[in-house]
Z-matrix of the N, CA and C atoms (Angstrom, degrees):
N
C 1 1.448
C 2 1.522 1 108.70
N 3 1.180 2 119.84 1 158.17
C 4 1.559 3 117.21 2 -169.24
C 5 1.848 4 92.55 3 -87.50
N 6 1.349 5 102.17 4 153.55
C 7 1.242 6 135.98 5 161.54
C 8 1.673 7 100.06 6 -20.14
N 9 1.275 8 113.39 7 -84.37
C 10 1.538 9 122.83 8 -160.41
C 11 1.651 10 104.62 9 -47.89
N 12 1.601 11 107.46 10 -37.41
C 13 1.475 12 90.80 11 170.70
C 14 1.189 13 123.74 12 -86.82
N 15 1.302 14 132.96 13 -8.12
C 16 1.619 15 147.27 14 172.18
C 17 1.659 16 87.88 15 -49.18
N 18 1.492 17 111.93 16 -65.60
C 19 1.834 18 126.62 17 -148.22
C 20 1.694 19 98.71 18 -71.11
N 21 1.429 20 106.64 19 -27.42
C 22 1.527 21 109.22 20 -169.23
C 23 1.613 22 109.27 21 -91.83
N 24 1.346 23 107.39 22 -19.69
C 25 1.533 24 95.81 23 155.20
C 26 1.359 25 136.26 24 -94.38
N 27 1.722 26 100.29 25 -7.28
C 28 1.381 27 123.26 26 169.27
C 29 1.848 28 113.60 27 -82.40
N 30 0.900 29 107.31 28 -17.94
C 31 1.843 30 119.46 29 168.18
C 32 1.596 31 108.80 30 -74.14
N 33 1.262 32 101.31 31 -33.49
C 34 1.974 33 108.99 32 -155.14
C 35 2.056 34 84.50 33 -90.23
N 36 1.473 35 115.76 34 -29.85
C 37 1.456 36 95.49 35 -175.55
C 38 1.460 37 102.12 36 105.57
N 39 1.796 38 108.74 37 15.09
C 40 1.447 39 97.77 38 -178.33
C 41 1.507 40 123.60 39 -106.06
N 42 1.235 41 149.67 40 -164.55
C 43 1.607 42 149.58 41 157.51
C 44 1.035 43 120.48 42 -111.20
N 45 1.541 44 104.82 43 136.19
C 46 1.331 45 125.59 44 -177.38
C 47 1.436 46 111.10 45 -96.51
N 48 1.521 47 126.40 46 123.00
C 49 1.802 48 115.02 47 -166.02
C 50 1.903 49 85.62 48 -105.35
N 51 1.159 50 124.09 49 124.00
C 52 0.859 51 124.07 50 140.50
C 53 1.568 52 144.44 51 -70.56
N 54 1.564 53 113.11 52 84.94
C 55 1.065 54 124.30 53 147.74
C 56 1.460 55 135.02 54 30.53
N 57 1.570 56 136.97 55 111.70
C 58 1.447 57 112.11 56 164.26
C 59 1.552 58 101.62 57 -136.13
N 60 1.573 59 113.47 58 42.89
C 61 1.888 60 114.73 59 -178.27
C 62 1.519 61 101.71 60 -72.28
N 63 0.900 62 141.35 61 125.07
C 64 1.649 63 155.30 62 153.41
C 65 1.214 64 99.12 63 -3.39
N 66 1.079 65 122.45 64 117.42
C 67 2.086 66 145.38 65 -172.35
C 68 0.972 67 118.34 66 48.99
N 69 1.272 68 114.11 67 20.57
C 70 1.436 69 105.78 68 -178.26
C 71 1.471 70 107.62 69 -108.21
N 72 1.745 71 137.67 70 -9.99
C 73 1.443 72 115.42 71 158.97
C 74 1.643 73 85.95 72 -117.06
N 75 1.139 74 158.84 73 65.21
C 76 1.224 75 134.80 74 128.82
C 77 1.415 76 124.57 75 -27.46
N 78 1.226 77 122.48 76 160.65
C 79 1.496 78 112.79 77 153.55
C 80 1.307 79 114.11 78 -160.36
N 81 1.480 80 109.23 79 173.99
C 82 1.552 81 123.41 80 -170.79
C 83 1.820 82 110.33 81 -28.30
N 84 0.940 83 85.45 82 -54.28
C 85 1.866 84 98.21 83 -172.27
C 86 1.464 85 111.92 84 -66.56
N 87 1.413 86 108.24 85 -56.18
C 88 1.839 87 104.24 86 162.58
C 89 1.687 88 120.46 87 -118.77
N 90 1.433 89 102.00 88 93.88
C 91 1.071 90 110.72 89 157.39
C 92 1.408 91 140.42 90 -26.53
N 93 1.388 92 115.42 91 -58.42
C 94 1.619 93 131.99 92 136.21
C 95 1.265 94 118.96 93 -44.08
N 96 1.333 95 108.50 94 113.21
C 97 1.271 96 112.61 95 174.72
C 98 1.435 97 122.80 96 -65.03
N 99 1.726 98 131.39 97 130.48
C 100 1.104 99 142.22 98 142.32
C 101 1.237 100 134.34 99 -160.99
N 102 1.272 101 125.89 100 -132.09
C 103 1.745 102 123.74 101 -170.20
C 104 1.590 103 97.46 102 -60.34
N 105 1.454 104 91.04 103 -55.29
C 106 1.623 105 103.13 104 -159.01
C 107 2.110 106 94.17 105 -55.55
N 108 1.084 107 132.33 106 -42.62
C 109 1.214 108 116.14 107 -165.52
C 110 1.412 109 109.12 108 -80.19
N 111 0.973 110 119.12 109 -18.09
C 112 1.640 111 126.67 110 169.50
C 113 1.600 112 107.27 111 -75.96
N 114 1.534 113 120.67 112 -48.79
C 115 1.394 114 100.03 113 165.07
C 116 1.652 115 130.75 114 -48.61
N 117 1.598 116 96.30 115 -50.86
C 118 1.529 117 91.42 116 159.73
C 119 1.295 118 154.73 117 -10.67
N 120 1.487 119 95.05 118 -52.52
C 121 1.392 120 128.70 119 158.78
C 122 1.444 121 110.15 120 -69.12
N 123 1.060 122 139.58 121 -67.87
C 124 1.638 123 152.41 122 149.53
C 125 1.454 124 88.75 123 6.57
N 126 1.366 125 102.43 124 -91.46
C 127 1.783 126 119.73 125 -170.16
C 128 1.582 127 108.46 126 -54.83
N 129 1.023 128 117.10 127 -6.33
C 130 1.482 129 106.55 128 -176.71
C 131 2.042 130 102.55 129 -91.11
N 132 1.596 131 100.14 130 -61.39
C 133 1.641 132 102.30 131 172.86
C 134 1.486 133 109.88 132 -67.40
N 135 1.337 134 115.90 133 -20.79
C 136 2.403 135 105.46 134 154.02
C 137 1.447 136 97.55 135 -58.18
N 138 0.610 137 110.58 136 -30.76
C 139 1.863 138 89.99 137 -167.02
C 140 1.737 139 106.99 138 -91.38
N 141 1.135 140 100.81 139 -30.59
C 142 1.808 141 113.30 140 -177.95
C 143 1.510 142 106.07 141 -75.08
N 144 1.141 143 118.04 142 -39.44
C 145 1.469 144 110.06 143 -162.84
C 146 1.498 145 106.51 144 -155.85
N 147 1.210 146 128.64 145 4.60
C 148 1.620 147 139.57 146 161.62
C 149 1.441 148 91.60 147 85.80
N 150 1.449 149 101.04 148 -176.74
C 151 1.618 150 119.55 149 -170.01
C 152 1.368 151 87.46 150 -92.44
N 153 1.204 152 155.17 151 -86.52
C 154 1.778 153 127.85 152 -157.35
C 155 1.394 154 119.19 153 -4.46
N 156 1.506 155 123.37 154 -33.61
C 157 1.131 156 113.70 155 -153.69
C 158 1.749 157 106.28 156 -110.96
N 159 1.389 158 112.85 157 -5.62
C 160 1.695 159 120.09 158 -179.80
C 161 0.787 160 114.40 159 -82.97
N 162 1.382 161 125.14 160 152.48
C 163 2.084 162 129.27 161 139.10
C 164 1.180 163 100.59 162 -142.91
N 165 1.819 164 119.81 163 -179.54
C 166 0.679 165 131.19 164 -151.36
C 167 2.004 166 97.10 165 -117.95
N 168 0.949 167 141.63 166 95.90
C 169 1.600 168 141.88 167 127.55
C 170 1.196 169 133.80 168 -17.64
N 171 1.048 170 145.05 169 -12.30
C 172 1.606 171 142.42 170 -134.93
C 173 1.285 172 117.63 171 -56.29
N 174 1.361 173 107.89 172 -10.54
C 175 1.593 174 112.56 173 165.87
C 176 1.494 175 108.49 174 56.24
N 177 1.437 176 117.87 175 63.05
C 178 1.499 177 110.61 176 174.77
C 179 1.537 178 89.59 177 -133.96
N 180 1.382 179 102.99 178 159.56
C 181 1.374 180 112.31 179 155.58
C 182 1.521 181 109.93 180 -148.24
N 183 1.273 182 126.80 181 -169.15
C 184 1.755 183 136.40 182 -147.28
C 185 1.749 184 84.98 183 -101.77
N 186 1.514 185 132.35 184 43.47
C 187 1.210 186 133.22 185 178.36
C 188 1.595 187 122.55 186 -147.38
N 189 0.954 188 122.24 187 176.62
C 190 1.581 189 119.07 188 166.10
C 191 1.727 190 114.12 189 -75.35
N 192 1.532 191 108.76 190 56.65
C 193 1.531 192 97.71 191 172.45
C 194 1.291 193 135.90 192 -69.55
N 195 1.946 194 96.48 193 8.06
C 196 1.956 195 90.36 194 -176.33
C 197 1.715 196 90.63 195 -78.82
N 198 1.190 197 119.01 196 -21.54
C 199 1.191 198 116.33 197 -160.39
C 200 1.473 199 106.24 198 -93.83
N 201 1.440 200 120.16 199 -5.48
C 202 1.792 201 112.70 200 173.39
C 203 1.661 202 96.47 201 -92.59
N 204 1.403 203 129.66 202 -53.86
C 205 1.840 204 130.49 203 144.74
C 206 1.376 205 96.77 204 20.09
N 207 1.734 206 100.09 205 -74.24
C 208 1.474 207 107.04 206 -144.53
C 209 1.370 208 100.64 207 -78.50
N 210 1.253 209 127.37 208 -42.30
C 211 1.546 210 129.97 209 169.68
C 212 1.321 211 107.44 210 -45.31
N 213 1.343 212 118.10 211 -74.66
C 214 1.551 213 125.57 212 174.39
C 215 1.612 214 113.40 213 -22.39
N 216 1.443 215 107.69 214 -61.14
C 217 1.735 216 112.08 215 176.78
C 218 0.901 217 112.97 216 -67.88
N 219 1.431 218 150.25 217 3.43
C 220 1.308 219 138.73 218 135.31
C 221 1.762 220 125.60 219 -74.10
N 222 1.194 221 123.30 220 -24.26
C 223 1.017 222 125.79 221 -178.38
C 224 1.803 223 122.42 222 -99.88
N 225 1.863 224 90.94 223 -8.82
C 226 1.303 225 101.32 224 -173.55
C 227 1.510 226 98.60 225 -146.34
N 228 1.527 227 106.31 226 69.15
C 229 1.680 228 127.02 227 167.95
C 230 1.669 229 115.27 228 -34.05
N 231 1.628 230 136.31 229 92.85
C 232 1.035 231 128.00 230 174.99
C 233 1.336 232 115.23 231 -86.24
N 234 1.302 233 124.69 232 -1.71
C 235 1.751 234 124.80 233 -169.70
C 236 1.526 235 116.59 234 76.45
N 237 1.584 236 111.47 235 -20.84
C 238 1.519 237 135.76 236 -157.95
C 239 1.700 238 96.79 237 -72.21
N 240 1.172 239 151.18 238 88.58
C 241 1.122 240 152.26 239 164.34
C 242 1.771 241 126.83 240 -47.78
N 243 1.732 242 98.20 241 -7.48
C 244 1.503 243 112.15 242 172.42
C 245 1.726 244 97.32 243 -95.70
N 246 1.147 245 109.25 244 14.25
C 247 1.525 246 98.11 245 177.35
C 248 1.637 247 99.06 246 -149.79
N 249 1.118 248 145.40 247 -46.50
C 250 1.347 249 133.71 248 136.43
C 251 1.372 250 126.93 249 -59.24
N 252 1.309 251 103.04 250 151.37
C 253 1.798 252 100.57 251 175.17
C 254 1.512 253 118.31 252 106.23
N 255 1.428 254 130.02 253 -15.67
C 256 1.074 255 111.64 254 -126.83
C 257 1.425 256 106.10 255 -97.66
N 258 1.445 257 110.38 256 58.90
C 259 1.718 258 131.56 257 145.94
C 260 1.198 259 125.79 258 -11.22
N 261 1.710 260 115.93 259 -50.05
C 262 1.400 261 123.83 260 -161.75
C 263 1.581 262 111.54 261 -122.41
N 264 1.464 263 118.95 262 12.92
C 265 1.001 264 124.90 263 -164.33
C 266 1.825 265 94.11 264 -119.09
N 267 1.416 266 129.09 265 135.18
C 268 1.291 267 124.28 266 133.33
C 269 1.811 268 128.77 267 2.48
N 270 1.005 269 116.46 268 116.79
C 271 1.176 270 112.38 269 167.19
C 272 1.657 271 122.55 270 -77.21
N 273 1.656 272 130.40 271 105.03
C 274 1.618 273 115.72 272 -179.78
C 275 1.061 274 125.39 273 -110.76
N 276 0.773 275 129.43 274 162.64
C 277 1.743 276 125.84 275 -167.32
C 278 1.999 277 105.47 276 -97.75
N 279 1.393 278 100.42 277 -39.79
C 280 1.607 279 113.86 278 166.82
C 281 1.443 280 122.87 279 -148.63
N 282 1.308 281 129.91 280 -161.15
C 283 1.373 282 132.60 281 -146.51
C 284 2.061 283 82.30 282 -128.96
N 285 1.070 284 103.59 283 112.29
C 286 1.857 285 101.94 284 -172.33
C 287 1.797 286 89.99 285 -60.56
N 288 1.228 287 106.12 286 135.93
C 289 1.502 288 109.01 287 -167.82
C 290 1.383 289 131.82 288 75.50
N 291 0.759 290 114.35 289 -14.68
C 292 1.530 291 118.69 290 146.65
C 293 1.303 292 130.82 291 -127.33
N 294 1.593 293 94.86 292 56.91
C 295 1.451 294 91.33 293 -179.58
C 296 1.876 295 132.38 294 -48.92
N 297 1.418 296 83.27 295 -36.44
C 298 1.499 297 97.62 296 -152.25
C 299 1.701 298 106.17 297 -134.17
N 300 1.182 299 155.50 298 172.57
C 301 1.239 300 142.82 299 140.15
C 302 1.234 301 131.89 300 -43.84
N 303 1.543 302 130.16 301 -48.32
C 304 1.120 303 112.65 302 157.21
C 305 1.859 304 132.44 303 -64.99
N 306 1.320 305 101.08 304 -31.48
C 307 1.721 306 100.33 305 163.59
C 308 1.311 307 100.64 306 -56.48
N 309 1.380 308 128.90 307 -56.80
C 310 1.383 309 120.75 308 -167.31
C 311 1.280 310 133.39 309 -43.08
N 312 1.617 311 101.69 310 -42.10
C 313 1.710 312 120.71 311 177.71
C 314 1.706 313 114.45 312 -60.10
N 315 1.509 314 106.25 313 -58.98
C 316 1.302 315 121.25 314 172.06
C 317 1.630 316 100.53 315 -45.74
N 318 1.187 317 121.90 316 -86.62
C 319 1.226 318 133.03 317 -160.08
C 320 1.589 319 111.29 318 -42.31
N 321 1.484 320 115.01 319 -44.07
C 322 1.606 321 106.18 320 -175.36
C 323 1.761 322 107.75 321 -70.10
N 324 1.635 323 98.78 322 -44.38
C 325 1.710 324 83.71 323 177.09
C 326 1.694 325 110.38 324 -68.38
N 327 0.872 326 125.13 325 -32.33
C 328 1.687 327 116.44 326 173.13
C 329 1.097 328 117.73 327 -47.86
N 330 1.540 329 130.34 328 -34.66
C 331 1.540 330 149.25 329 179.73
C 332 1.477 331 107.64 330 -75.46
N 333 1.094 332 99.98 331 -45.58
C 334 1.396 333 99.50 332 171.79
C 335 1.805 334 134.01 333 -64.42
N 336 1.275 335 88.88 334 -56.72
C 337 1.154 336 93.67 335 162.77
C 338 2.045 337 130.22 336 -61.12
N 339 1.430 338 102.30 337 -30.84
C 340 1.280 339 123.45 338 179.04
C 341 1.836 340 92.89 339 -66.20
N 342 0.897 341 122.23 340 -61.88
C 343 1.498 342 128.01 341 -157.72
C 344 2.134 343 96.03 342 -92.30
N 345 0.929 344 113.22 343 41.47
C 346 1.553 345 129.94 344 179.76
C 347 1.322 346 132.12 345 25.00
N 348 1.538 347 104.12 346 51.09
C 349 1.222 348 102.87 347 -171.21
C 350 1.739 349 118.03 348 -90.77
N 351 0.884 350 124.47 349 150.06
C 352 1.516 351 113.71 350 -167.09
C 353 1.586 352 122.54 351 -62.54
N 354 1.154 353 133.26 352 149.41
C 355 1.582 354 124.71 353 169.92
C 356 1.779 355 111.18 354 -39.84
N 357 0.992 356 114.23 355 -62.95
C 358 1.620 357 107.62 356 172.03
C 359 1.614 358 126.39 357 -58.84
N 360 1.114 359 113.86 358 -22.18
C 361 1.231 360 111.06 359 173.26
C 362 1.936 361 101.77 360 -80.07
N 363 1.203 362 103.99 361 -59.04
C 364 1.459 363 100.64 362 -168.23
C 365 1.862 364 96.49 363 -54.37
N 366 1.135 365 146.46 364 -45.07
C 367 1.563 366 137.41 365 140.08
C 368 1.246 367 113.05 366 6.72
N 369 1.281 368 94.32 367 -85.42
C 370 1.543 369 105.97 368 170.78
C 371 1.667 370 121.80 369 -18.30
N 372 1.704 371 91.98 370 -92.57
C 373 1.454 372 90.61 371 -178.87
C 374 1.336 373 118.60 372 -83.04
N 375 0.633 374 147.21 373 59.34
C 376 1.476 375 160.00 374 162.95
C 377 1.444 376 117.80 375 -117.02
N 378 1.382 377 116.36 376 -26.06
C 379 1.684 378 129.15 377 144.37
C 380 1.482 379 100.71 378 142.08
N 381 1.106 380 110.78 379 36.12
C 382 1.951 381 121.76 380 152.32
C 383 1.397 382 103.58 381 -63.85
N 384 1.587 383 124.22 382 -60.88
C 385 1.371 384 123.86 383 163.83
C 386 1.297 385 134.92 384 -35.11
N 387 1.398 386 107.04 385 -41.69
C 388 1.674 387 110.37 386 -176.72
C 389 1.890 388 109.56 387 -90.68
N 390 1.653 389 107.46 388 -11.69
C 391 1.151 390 111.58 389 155.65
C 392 1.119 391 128.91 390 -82.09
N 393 1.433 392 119.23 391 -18.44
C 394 1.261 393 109.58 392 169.08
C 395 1.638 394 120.63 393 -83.95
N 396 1.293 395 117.55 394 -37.18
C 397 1.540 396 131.08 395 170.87
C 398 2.001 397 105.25 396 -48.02
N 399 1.181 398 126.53 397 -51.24
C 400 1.168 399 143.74 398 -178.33
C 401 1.433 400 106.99 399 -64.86
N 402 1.590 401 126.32 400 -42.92
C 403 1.450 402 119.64 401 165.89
C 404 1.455 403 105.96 402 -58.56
N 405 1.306 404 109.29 403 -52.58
C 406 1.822 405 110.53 404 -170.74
C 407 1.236 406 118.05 405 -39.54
N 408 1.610 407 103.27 406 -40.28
C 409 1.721 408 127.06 407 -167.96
C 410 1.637 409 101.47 408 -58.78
N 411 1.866 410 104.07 409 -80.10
C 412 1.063 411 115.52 410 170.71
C 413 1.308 412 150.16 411 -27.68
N 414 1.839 413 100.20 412 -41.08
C 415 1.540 414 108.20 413 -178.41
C 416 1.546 415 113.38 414 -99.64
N 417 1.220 416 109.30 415 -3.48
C 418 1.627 417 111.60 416 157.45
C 419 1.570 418 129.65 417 -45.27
């Protein structure tokens, strides 16, 4: 998503889940999709808008979800060409490191901690954030 909407949901007090569906956060540095290119992303909105405002999505479950994705993007047209289209990209079955939900859990706090992020921050995104947004919601 572009910047301005990263900052404009980061102004409003909201969370950003970063993503780990098959090509859809790659990046420059890892081409191959996995943890590490999804952190990427991580470190990119830390630096844009701090950890208050992240979590983690990884969008896996104990099934073939690259393959419901692909169903889904036909029935639910985003325009998004990192999620339709993907002609020129590798075909993957999962995100290396996030395979699954429980790999996922382990693996992001391991990353986190590996790549030095503080006990409260890894809190944070790990879904301190989306608990706190959800009290706000609720107790209104």
């Amino acid at each position: 998503m572009p910047d301005e909407v990263i900052l404009a949901c980061a102004r409003k007090g909201g969370v950003i889940g970063i993503e780990s569906s098959p090509n859809t956060t790659r990046s420059e540095a890892h081409l191959k999709h996995t943890i590490d290119s999804c952190f990427d992303h991580l470190r990119y909105c830390v630096d844009l808008v701090g950890s208050k405002h992240l979590a983690f999505g990884p969008d896996t479950m104990y099934s073939d979800h690259c393959g419901l994705h692909v169903a889904l993007s036909k029935v639910f047209p985003t325009g998004n060409s990192a999620i339709e289209g993907h002609e020129n990209l590798p075909k993957i079955r999962y995100v290396k490191g996030l395979e699954n939900p429980t790999e996922s859990s382990k693996n992001i706090v391991r990353n986190l901690v590996k790549l030095g992020y503080s006990d409260e921050d890894t809190a944070k995104i790990i879904g301190g954030n989306v608990l706190r947004v959800l009290r706000e919601i609720w107790e209104k």
